[in-house]
N, C-alpha and C positions, 0 to 999 in steps of 0.2 A: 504494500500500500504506500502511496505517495506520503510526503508530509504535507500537510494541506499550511504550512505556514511558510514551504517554497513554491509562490504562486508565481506564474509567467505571465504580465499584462498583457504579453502579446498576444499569447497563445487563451482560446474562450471556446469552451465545450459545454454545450446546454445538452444534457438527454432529455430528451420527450418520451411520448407514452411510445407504445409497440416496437421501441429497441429504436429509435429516428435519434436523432442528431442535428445539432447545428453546430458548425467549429469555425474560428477565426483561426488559424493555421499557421499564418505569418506570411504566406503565400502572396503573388502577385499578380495581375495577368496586365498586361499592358493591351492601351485601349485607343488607339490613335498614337499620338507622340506620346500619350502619358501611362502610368504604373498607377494602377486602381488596387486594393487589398481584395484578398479572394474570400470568398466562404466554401464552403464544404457543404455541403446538405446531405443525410440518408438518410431517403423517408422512403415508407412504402409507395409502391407504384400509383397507389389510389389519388394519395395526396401530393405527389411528384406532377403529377395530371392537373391538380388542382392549383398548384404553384405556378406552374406553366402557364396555364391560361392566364390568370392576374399578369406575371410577367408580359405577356405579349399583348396587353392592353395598353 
């Protein structure tokens, strides 16, 4: 088990219900000329679907 009083502000992992995820990683994706931070997402297919949609509005 970690020590929970060596926290990484970079690093941000929220569990949700059915084993899903959201993580700030540290990660990048560059976006044009620029470097945007990445997220990570694992969620079941159901709600990945659901994400999606919103996203592309």
């Amino acid at each position: 088990m970690t020590n929970p009083m060596q926290s990484d502000p970079d690093r941000l992992r929220l569990a949700l219900d059915n084993g899903e995820e959201v993580e700030l990683d540290g990660g990048t994706l560059v976006l044009g000329d620029e470097e945007s931070p990445s997220v990570v997402l694992r969620l079941a297919p159901w709600r990945a679907r659901s994400v999606a949609r919103v996203l592309e509005e």
